[in-house]
C-alpha positions in Angstrom: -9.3 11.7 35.9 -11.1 10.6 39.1 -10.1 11.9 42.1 -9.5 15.4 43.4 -9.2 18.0 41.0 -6.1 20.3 41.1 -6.2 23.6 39.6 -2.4 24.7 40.4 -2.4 28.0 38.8 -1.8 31.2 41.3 -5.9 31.7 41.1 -7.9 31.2 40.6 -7.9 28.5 44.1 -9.2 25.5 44.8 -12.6 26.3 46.3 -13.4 24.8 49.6 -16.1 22.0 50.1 -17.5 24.6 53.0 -17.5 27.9 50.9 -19.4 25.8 47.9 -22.1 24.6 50.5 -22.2 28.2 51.7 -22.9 29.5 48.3 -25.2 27.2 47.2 -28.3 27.9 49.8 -31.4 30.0 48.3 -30.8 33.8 48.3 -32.3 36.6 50.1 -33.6 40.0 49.8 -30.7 42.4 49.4 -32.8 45.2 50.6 -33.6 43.2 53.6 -32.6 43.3 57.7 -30.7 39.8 57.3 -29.0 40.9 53.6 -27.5 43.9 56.0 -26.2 41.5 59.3 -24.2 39.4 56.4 -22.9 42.5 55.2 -22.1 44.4 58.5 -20.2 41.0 59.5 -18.3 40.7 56.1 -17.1 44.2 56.8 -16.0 43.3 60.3 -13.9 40.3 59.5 -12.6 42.2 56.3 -11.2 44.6 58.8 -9.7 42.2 60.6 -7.9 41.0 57.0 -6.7 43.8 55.7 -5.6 44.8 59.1 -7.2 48.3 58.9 -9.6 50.3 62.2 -10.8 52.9 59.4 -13.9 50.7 58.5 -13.7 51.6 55.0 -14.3 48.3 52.6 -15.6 48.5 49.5 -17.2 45.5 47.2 -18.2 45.3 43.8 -19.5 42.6 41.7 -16.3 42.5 39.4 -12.8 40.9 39.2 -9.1 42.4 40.2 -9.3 44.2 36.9 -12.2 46.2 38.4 -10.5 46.9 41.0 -7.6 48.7 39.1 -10.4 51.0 37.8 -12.3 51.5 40.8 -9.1 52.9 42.6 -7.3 55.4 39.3 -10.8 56.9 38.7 -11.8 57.8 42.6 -8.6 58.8 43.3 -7.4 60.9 40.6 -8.4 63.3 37.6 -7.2 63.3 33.5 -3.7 65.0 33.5 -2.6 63.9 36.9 0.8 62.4 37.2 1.8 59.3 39.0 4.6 56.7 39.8 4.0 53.3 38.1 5.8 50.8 39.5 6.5 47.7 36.5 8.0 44.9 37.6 6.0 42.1 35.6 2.6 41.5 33.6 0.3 42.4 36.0 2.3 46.1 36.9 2.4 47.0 33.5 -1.3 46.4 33.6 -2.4 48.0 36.0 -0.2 50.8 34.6 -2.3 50.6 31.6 -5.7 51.1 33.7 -4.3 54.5 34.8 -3.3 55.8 30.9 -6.6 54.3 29.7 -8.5 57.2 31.6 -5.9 60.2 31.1 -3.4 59.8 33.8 0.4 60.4 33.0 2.4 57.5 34.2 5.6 58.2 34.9 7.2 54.4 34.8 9.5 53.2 37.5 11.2 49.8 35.4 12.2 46.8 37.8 13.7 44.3 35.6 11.1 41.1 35.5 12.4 38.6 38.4 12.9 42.0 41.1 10.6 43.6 43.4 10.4 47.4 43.5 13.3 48.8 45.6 11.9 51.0 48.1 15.6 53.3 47.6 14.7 53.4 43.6 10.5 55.1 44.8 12.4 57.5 47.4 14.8 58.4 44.5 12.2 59.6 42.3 10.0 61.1 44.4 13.0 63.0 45.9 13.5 64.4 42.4 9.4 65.6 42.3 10.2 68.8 44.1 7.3 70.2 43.5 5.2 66.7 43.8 3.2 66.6 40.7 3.5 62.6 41.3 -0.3 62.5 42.8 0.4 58.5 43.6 2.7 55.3 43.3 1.2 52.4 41.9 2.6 49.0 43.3 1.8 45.8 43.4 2.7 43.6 46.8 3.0 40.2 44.5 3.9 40.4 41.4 1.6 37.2 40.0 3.3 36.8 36.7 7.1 36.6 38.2 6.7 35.3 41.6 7.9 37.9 43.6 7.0 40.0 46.6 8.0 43.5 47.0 8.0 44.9 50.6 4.9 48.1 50.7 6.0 48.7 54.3 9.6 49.4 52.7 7.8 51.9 49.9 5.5 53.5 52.3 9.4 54.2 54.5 10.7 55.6 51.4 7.8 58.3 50.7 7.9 58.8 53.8 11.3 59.3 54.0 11.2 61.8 50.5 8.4 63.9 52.6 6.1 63.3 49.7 2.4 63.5 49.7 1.6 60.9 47.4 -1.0 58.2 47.7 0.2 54.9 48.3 -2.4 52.5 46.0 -1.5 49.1 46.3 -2.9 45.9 44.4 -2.7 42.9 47.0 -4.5 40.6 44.4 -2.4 37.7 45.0 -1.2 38.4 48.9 -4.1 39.4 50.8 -5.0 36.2 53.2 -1.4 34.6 52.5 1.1 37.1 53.0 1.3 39.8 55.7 -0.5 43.2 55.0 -0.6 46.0 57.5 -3.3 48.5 55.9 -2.7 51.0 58.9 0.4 50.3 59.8 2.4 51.0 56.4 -0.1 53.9 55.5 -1.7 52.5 52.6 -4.1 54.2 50.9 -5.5 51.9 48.7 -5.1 48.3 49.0 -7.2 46.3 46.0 -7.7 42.6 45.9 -10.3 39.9 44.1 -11.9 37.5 45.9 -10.5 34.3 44.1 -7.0 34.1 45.4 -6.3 33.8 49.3 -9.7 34.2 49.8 -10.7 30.7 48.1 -13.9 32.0 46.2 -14.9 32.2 42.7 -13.8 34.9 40.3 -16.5 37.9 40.6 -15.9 40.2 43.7 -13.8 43.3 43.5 -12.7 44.4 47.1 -10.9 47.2 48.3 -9.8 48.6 51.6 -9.3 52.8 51.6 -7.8 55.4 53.8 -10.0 58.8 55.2 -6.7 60.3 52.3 -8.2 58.1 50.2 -11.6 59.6 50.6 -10.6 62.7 50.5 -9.0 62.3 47.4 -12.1 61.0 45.8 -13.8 64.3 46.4 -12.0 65.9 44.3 -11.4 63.2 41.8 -12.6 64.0 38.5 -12.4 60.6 36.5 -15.5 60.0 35.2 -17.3 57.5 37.1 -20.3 55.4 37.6 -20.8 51.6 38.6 -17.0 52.1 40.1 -18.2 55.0 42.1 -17.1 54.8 46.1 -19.3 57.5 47.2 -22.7 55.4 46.0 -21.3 52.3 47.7 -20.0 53.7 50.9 -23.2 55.4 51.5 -25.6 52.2 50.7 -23.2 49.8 52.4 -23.8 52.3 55.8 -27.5 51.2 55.4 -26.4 47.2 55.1 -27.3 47.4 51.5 -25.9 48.2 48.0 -26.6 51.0 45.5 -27.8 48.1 42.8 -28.1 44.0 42.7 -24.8 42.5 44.6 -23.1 39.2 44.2 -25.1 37.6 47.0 -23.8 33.9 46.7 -20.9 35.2 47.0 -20.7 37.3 49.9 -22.7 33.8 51.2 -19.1 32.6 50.5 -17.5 34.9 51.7 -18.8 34.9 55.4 -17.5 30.9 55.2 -14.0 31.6 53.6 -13.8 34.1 56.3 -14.7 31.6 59.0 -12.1 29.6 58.2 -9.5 32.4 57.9 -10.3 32.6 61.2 -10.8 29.5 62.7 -7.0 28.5 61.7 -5.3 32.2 62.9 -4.6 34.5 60.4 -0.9 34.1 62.0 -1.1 30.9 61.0 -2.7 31.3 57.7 0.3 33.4 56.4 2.9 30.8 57.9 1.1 27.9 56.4 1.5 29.7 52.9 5.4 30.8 53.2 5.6 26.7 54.7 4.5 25.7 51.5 5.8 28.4 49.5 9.7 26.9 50.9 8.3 23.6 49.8 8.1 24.1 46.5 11.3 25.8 46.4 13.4 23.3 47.7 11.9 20.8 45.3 12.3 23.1 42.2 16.5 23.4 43.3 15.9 19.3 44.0 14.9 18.8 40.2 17.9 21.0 39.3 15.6 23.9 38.2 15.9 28.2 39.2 13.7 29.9 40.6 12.7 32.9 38.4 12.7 35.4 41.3 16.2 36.5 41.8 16.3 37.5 45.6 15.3 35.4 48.6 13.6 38.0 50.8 11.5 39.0 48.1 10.3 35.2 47.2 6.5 34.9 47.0 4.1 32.9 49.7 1.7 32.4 46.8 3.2 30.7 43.8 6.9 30.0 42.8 7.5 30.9 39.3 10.3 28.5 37.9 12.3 29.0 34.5 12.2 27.1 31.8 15.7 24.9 31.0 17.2 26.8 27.6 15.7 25.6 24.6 12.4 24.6 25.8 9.0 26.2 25.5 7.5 26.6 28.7 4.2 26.8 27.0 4.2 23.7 25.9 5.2 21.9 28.4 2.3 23.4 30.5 0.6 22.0 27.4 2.4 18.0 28.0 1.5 18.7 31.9 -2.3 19.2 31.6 -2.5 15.7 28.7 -0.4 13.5 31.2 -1.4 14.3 34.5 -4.8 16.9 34.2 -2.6 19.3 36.2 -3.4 23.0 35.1 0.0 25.3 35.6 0.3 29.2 35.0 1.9 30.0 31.7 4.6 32.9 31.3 3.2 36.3 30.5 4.4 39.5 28.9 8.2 39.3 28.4 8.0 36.1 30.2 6.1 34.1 28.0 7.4 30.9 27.0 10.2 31.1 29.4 8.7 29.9 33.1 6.2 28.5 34.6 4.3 29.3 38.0 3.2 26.7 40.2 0.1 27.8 42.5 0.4 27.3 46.1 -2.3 29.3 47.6 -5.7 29.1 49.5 -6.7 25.7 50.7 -4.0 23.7 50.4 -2.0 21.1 52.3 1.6 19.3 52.2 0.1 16.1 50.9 -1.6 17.8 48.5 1.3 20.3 47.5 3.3 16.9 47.5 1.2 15.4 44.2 1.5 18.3 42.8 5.1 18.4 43.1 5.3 14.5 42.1 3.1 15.5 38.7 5.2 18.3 38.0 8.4 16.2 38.7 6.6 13.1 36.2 5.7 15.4 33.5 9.4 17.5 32.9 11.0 13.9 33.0 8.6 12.6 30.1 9.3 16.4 28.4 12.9 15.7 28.2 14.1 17.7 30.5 17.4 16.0 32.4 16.4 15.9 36.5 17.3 13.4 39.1 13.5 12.0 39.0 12.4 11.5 42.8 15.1 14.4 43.8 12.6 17.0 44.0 10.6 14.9 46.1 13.4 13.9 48.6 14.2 17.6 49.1 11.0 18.7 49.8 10.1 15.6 52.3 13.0 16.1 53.8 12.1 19.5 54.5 8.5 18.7 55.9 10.3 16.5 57.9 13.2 19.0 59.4 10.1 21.4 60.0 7.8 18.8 61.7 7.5 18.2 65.5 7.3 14.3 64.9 6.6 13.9 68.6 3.0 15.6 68.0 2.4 12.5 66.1 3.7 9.5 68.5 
């Protein structure tokens, strides 16, 4: 179809006109002085994002996935037993990272459509007398339910138990459109990818760690290699990396960055839980639920919506993408089938969240399921409109 493309799952994002131009110039030497100003100013405005003073950022070429594995095996050894918080897909996953190289995961079940209950981590790690638990594994969004749980709530609760675990946290799908305070809720490890809130391509691992971190990692005895912080840390000190780097990229990266900036990252975050409301109010317009149960724990990054009973979720993705070329995110896990997740992250607008919404409104209508066509619509313009100060535009 002509026209803009829409790629409405939650990531990866529409990339930005400005972040493709700043990919696409000619490369440099990544041994060279102006290879290490990029970097030392990637680092700074990383900072800045994660919301951290210890000046500890680490990239890899790699994806969220690499991530997971980059923070079990420097923080951890074989035998060692953590807290794995599942609440979704992606939890269980990252669950599975930590098994994969020897860890004992002791699992902390959240029924899908729930954060993690910060009363249900001091609980068990009340229990750990003797705290074998070595580190709780969260994730801020949960991408594959729509739902947000609150890390400065968990970090209360350890705190709370006196426990010494690590805090590891994946931020995948928040960092750059939800709030994240590295310093101030004491995280320890906060992993993300770059093709979420950061509006790049797929292909950058990037993690923000604590001095406990680090110390942690010296004693670590996960085997370890390309994931390795120490090799990193002490190349990226030099403005350079222990082997080839993703160097269109990090070209990217500076831009995305820029404009992070440029609009307030106040205003970044606000834009996102604008949207987020949006979306929401037209999903209750079309008569739909929302498939995260509680309001404070709704997500700023996509809205995960059930499926009416009966209907495959699947394949109505499937009827959305032939009618309209709009790609939406399918169920996973336990949830397959029965939702799906609309995307509203990185560099998006209301006009453009608004043909989204008018697609998605078209296509269940044509898939048989019984809506008020145009309700959805109504509610959501008519929440634009409560939320606009007209007088800015007279």
């Amino acid at each position: 179809m002509a026209g803009r493309p829409f790629l409405q799952i939650p990531g990866p994002s529409i990339v930005p006109e400005r972040v493709v131009r700043a990919m696409s110039q000619s490369l440099i030497d990544h041994r060279g002085p102006a290879f290490a100003l990029l970097l030392r100013e990637i680092v700074a405005g990383l900072n800045q994002v994660f919301q951290t003073t210890a000046d500890h950022i680490l990239l890899f070429p790699g994806s969220g996935t690499g991530a997971w594995e980059s923070c079990i095996v420097n923080t951890l050894s074989p035998g060692d037993r953590v807290l794995g918080c599942a609440n979704g897909y992606f939890s269980d996953q990252f669950c599975r990272i930590a098994t994969a190289h020897g860890i004992e995961v002791q699992r902390l079940e959240v029924e899908y459509g729930f954060g993690v209950a910060a009363e249900m981590v001091e609980e068990r790690l009340q229990r750990d007398s003797e705290h074998q638990i070595k580190a709780v594994l969260v994730l801020q969004t949960e991408t594959s339910t729509g739902v947000t749980s609150n890390l400065g709530a968990v970090r209360k609760a350890m705190d709370t138990a006196g426990h010494p675990a690590l805090l590891l946290a994946d931020v995948v799908s928040s960092l750059g459109c939800t709030t994240l305070r590295f310093d101030e809720w004491k995280l320890d490890v906060a992993l993300a990818g770059s093709q979420k809130g950061l509006m790049l391509p797929p292909g950058m691992a990037l993690l923000a760690v604590s001095e406990k971190a680090l110390q942690a990692n010296r004693s670590a005895k996960c085997a370890r290699a390309f994931w390795d912080w120490h090799s990193v840390l002490e190349s990226n000190a030099n403005g350079h990396f222990p082997y080839t780097p993703a160097t269109a990229l990090l070209f990217g990266l500076r831009e995305s960055l820029n404009m992070l900036f440029e609009e307030g990252l106040e205003n970044v975050v606000s834009r996102h839980a604008r949207l987020a409301e949006v979306c929401r109010r037209a999903v209750r317009g079309m008569t739909l639920k929302l498939f995260a149960r509680s309001p404070a724990e709704y997500c700023n990054s996509l809205t995960a919506v059930s499926m009416p009973e009966g209907l495959d979720s699947d394949l109505f993705i499937d009827h959305t993408l032939k009618l309209v070329d709009l790609p939406l995110g399918k169920g996973l896990g336990r949830a397959k089938g029965k939702l799906f997740r609309i995307g509203h992250l990185g560099s998006l607008n209301e006009l453009e969240l608004m043909g989204v919404l008018a697609g998605i409104e078209m296509a269940l209508k044509s898939f048989g399921v019984k809506l008020p066509l145009g309700a959805g619509l109504a509610a959501a313009e008519t929440y634009l409109l409560e939320t606009t100060d007209i007088r800015l535009a007279l």
